[in-house]
Biopython code that builds the backbone (N, CA, C, O; Angstrom):
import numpy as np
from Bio.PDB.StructureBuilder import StructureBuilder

atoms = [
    (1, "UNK", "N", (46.740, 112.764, 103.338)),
    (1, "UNK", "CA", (47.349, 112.306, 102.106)),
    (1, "UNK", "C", (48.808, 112.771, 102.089)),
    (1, "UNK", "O", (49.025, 113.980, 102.006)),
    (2, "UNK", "N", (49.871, 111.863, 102.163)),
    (2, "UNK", "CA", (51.389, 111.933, 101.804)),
    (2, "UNK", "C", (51.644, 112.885, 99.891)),
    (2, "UNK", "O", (51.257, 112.688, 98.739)),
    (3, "UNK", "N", (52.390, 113.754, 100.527)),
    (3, "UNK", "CA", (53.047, 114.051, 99.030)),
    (3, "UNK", "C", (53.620, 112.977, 98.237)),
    (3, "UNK", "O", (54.423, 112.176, 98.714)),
    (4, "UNK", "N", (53.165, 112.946, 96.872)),
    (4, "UNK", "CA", (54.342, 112.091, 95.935)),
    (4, "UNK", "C", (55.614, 112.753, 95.445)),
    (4, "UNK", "O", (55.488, 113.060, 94.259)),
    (5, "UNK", "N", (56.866, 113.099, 95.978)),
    (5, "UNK", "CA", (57.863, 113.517, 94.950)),
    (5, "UNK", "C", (57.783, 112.748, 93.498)),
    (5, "UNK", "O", (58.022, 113.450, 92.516)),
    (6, "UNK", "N", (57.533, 111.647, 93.328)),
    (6, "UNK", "CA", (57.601, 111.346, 91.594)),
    (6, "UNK", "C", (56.294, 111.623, 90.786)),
    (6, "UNK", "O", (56.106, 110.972, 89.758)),
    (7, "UNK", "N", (55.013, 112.925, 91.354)),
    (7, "UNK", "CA", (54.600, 113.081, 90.435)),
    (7, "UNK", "C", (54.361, 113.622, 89.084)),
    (7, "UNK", "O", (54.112, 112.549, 88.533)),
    (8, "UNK", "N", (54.294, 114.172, 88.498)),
    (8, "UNK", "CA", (54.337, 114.561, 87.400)),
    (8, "UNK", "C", (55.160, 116.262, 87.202)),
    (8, "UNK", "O", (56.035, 116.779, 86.508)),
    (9, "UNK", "N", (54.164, 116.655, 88.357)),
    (9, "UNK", "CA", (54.079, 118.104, 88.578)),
    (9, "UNK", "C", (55.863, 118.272, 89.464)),
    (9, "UNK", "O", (56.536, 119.291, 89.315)),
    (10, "UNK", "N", (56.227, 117.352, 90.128)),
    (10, "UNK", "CA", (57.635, 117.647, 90.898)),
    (10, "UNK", "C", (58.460, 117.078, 90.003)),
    (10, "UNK", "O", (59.651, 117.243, 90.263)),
    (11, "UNK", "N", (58.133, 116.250, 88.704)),
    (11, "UNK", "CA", (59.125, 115.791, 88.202)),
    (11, "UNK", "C", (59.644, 117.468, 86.944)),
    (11, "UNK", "O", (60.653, 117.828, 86.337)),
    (12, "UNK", "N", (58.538, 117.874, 87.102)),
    (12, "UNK", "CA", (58.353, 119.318, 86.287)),
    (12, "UNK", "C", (59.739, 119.934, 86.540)),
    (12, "UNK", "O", (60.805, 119.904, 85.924)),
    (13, "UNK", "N", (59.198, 120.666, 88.002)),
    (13, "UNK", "CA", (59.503, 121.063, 88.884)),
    (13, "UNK", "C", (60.791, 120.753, 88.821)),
    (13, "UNK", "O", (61.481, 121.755, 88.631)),
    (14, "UNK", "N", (61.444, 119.675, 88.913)),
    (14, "UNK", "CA", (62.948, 119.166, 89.581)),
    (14, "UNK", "C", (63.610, 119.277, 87.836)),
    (14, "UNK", "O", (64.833, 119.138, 87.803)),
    (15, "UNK", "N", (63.025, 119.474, 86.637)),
    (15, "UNK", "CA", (63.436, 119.699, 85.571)),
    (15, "UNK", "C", (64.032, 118.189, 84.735)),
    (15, "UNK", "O", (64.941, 117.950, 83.940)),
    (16, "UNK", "N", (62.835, 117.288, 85.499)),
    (16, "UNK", "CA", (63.116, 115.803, 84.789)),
    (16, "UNK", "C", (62.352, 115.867, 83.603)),
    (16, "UNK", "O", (62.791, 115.228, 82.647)),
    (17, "UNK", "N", (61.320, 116.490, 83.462)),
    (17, "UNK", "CA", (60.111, 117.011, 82.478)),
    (17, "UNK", "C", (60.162, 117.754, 81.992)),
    (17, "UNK", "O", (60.144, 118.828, 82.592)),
    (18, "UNK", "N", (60.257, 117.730, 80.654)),
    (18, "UNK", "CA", (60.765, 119.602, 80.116)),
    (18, "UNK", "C", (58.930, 120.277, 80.105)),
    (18, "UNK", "O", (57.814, 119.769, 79.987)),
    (19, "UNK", "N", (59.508, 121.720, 80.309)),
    (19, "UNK", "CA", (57.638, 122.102, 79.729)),
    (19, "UNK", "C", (58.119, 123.254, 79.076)),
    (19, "UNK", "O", (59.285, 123.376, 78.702)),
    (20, "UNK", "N", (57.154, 124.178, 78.922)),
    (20, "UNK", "CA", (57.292, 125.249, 77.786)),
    (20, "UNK", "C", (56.936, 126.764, 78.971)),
    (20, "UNK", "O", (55.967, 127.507, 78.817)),
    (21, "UNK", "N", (57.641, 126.866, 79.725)),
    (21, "UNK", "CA", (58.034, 127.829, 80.446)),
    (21, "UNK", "C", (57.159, 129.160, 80.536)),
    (21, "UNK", "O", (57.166, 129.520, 79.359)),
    (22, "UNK", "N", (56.508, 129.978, 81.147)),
    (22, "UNK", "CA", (55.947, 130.987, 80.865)),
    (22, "UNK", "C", (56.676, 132.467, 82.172)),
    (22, "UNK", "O", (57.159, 133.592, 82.045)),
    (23, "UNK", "N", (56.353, 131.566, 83.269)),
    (23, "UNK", "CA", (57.394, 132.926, 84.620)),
    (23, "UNK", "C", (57.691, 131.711, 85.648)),
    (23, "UNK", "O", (57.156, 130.606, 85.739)),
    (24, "UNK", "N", (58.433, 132.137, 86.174)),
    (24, "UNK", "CA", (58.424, 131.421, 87.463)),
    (24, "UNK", "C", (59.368, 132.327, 87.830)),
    (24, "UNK", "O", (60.188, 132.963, 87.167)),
    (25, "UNK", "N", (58.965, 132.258, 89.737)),
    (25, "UNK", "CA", (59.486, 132.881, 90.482)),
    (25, "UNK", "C", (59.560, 132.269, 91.740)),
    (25, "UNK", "O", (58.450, 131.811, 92.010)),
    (26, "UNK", "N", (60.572, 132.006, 92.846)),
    (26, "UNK", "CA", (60.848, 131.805, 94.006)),
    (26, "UNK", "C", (59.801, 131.126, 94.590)),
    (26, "UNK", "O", (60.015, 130.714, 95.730)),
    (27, "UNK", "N", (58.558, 130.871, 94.025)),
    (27, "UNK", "CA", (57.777, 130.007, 94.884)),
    (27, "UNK", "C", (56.856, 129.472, 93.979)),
    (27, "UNK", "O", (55.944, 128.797, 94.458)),
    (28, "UNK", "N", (56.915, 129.662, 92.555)),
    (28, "UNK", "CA", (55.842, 128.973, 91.766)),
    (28, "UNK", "C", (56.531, 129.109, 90.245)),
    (28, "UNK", "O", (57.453, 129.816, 89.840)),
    (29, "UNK", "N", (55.834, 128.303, 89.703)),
    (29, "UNK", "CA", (56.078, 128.187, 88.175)),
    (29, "UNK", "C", (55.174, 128.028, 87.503)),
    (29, "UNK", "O", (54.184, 127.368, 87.819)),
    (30, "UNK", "N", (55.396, 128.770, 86.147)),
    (30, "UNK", "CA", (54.126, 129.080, 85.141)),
    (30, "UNK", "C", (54.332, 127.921, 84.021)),
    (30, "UNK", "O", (55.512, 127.733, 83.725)),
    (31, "UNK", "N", (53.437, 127.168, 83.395)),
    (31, "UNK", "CA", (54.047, 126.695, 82.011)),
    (31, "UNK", "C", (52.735, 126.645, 81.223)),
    (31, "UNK", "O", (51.674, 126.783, 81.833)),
    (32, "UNK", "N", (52.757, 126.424, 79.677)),
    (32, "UNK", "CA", (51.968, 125.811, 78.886)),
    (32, "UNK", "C", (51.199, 124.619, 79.217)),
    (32, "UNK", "O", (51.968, 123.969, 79.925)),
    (33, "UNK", "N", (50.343, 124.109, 79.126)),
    (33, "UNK", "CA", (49.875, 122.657, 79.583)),
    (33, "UNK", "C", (49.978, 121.724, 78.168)),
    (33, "UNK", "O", (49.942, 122.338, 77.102)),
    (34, "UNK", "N", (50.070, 120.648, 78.155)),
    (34, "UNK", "CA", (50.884, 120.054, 77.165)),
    (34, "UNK", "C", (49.703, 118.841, 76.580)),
    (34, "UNK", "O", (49.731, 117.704, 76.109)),
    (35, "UNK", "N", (48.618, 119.959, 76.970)),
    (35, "UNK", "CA", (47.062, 119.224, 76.619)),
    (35, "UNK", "C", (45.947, 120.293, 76.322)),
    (35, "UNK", "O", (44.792, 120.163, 76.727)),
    (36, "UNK", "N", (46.410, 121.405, 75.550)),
    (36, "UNK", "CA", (45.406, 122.766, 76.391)),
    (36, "UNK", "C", (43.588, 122.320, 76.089)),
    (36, "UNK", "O", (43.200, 121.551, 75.211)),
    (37, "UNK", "N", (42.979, 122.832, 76.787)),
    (37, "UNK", "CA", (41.775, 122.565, 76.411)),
    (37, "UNK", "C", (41.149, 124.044, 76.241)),
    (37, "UNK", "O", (39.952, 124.186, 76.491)),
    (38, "UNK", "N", (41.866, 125.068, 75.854)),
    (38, "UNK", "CA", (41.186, 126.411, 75.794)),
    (38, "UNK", "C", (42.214, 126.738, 74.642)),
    (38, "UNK", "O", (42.828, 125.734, 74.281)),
    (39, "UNK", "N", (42.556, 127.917, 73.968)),
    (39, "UNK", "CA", (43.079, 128.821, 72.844)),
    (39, "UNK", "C", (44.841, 128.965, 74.558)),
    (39, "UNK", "O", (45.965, 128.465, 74.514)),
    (40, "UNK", "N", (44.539, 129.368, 75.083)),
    (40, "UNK", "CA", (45.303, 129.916, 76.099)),
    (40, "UNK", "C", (45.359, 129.137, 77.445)),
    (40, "UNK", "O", (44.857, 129.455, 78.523)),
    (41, "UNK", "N", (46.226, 127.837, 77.060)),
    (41, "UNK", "CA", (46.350, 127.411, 78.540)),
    (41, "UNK", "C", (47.348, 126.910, 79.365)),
    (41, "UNK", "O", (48.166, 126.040, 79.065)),
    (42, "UNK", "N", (47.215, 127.642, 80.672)),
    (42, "UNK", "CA", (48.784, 127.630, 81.014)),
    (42, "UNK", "C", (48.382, 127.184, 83.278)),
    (42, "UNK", "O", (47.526, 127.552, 84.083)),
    (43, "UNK", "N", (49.140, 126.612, 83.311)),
    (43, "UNK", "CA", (49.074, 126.036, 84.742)),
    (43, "UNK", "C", (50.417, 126.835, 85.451)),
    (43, "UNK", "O", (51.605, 126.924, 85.141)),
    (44, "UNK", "N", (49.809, 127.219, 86.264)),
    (44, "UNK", "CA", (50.199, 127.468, 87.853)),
    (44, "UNK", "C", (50.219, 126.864, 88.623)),
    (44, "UNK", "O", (49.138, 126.425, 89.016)),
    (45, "UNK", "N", (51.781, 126.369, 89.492)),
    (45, "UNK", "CA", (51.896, 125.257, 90.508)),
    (45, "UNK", "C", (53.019, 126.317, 91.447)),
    (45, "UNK", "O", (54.002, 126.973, 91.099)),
    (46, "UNK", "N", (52.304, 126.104, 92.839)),
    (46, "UNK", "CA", (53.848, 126.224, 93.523)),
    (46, "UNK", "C", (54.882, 125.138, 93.931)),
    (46, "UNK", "O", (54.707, 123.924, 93.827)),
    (47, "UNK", "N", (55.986, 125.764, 94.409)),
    (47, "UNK", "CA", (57.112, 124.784, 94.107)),
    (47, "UNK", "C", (57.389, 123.805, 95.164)),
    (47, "UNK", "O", (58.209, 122.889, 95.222)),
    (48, "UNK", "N", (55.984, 124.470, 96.462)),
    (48, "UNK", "CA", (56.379, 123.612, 97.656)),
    (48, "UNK", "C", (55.574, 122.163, 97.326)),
    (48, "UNK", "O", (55.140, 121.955, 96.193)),
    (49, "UNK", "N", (55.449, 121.394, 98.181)),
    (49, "UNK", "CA", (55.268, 119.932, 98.543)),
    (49, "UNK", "C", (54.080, 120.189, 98.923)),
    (49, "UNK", "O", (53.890, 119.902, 100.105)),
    (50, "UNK", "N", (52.860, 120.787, 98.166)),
    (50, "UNK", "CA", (51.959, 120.627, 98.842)),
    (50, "UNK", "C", (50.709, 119.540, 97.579)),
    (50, "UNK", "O", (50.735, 119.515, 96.348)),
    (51, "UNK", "N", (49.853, 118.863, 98.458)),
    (51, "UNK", "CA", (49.032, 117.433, 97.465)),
    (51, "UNK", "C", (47.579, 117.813, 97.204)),
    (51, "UNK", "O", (46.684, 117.080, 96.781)),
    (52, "UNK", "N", (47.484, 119.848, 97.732)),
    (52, "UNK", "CA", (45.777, 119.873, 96.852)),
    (52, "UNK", "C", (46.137, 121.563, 96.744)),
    (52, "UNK", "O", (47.258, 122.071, 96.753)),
    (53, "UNK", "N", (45.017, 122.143, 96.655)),
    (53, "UNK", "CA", (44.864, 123.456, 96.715)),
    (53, "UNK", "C", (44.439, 123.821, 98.249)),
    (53, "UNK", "O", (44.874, 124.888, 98.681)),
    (54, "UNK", "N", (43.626, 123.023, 99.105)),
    (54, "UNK", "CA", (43.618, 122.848, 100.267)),
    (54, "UNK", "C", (44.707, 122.812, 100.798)),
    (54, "UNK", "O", (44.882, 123.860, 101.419)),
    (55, "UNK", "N", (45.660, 122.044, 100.887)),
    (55, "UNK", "CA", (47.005, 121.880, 101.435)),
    (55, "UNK", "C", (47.592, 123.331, 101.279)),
    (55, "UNK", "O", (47.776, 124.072, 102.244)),
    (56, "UNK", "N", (47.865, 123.662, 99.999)),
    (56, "UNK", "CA", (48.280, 125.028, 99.821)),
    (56, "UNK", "C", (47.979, 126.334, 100.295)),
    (56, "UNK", "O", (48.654, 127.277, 100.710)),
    (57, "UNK", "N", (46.741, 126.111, 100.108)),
    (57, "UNK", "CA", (46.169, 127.513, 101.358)),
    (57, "UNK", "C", (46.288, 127.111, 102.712)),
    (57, "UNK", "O", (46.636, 128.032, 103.450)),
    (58, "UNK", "N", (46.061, 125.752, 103.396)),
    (58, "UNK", "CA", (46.081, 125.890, 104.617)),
    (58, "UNK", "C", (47.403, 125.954, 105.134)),
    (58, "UNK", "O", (47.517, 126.321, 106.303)),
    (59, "UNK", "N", (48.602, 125.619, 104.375)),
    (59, "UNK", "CA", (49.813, 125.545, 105.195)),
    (59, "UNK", "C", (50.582, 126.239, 104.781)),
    (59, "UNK", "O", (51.475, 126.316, 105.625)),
    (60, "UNK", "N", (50.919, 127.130, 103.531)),
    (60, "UNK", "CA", (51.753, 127.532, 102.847)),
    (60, "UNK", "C", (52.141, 128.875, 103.769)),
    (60, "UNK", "O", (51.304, 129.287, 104.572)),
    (61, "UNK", "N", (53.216, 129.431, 103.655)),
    (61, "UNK", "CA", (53.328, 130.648, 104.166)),
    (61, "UNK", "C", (53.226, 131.451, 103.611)),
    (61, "UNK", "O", (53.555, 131.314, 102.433)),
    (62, "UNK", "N", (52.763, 132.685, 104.014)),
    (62, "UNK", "CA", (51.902, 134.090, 104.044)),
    (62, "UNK", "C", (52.866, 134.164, 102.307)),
    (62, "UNK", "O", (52.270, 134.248, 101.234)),
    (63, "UNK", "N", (54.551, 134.101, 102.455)),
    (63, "UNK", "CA", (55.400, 134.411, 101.268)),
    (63, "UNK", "C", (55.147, 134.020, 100.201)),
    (63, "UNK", "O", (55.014, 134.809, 99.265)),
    (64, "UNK", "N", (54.985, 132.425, 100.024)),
    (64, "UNK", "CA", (54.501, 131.604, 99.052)),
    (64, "UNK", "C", (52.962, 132.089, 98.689)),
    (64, "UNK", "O", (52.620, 132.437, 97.559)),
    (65, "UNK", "N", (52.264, 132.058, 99.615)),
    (65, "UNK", "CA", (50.454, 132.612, 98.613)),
    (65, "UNK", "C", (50.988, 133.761, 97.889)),
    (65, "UNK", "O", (50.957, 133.828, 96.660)),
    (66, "UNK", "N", (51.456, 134.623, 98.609)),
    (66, "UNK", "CA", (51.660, 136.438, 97.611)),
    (66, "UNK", "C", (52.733, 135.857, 96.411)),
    (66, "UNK", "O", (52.592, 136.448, 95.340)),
    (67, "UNK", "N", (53.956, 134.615, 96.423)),
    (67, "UNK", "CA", (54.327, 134.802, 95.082)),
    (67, "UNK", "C", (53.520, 133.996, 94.474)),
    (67, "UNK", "O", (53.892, 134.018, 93.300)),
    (68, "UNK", "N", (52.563, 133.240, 94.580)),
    (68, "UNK", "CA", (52.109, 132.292, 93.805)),
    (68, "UNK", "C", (50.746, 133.360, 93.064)),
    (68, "UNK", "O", (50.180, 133.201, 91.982)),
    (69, "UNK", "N", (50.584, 134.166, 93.845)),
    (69, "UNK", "CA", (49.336, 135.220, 93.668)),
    (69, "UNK", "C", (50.170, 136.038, 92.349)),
    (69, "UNK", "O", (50.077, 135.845, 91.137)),
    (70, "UNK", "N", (50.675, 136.629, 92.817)),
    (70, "UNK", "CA", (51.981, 137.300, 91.776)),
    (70, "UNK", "C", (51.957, 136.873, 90.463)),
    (70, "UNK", "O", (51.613, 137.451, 89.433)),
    (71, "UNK", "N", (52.528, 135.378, 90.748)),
    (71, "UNK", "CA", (52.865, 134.391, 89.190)),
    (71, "UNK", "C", (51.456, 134.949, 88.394)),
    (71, "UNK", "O", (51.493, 135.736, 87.447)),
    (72, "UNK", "N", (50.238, 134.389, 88.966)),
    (72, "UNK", "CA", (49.085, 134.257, 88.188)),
    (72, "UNK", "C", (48.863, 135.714, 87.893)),
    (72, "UNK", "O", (48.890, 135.760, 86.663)),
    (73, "UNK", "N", (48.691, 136.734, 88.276)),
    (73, "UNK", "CA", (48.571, 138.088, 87.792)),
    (73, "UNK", "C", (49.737, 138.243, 87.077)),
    (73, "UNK", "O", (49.476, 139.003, 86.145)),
    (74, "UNK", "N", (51.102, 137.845, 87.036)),
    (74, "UNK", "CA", (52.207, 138.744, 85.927)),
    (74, "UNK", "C", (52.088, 137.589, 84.621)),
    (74, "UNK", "O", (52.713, 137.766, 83.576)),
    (75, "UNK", "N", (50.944, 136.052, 84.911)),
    (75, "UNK", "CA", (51.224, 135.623, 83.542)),
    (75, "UNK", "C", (50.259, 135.925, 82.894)),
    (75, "UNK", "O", (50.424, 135.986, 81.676)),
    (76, "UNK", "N", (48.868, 136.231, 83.470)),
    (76, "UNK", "CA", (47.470, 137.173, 82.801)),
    (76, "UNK", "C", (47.857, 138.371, 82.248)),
    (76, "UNK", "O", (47.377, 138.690, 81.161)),
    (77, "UNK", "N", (48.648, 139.096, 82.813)),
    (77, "UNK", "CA", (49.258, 140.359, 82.482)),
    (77, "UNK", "C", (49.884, 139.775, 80.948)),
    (77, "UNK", "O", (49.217, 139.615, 79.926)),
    (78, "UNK", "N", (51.711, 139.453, 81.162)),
    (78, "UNK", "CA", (51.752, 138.783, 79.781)),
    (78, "UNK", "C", (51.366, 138.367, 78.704)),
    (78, "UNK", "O", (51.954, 138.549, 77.638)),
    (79, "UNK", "N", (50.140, 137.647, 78.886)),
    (79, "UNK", "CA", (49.551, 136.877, 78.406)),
    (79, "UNK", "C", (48.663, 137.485, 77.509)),
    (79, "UNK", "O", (48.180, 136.820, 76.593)),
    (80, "UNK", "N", (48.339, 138.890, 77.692)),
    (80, "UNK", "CA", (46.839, 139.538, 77.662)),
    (80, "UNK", "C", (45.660, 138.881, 78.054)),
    (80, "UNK", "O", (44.653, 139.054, 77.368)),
    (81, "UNK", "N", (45.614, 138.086, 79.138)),
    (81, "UNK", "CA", (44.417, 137.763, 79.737)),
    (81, "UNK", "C", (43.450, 138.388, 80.395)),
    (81, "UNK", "O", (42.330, 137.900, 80.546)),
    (82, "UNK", "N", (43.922, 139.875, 80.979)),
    (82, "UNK", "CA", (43.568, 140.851, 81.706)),
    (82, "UNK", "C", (42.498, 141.672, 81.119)),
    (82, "UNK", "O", (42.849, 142.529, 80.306)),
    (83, "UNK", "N", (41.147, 141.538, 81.422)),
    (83, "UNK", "CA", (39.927, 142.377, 81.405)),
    (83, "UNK", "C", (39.687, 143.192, 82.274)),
    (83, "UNK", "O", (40.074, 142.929, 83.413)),
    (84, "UNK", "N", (38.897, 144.572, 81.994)),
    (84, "UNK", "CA", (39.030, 145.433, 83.066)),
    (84, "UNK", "C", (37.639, 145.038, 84.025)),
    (84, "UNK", "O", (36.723, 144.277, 83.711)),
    (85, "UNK", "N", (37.718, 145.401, 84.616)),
    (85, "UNK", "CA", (36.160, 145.255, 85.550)),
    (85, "UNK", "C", (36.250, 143.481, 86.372)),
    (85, "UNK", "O", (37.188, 142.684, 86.406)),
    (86, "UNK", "N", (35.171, 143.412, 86.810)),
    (86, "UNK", "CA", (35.097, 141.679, 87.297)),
    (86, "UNK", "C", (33.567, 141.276, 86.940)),
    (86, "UNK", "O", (33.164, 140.132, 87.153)),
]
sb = StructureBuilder()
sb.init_structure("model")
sb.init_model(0)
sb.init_chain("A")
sb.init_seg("    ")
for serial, (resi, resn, name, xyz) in enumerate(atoms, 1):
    if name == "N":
        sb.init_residue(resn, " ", resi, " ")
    sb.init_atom(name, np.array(xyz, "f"), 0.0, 1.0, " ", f" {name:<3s}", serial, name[0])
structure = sb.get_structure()
């Protein structure tokens, strides 16, 4: 499957789409979802060209998983999403 640059998520991304911002950092971006279906909901995308979550783990580099890992723990953190235990 070919990447779309005009989808939704790169039009985000390229700042054709406004969203409601939460962290972003050097390889991913946090925002509000602009549909939540929970009290608290917020999407995590990284910033590369990748067309699944498959794609993303299999090709991304070692840099991109740890900031994209990052994003999602410093916006749970923020957020107070963070429970102790698992």
């Amino acid at each position: 499957m070919n990447y779309d640059s005009e989808n939704i998520f790169a039009k985000i991304l390229r700042g054709e789409i406004p969203s409601n911002k939460v962290f972003e950092n050097y390889h991913a971006l946090a925002f509000h979802d602009i549909n939540p279906q929970a009290p608290t909901h917020v999407l995590v995308i990284p910033k590369g060209s990748y067309v699944s979550n498959e794609d993303f783990t299999a090709n991304a580099s070692d840099s991109e998983i740890a900031d994209f890992m990052r994003a999602v723990g410093h916006v749970t953190r923020e957020l107070s999403l963070v429970e102790s235990g698992y």
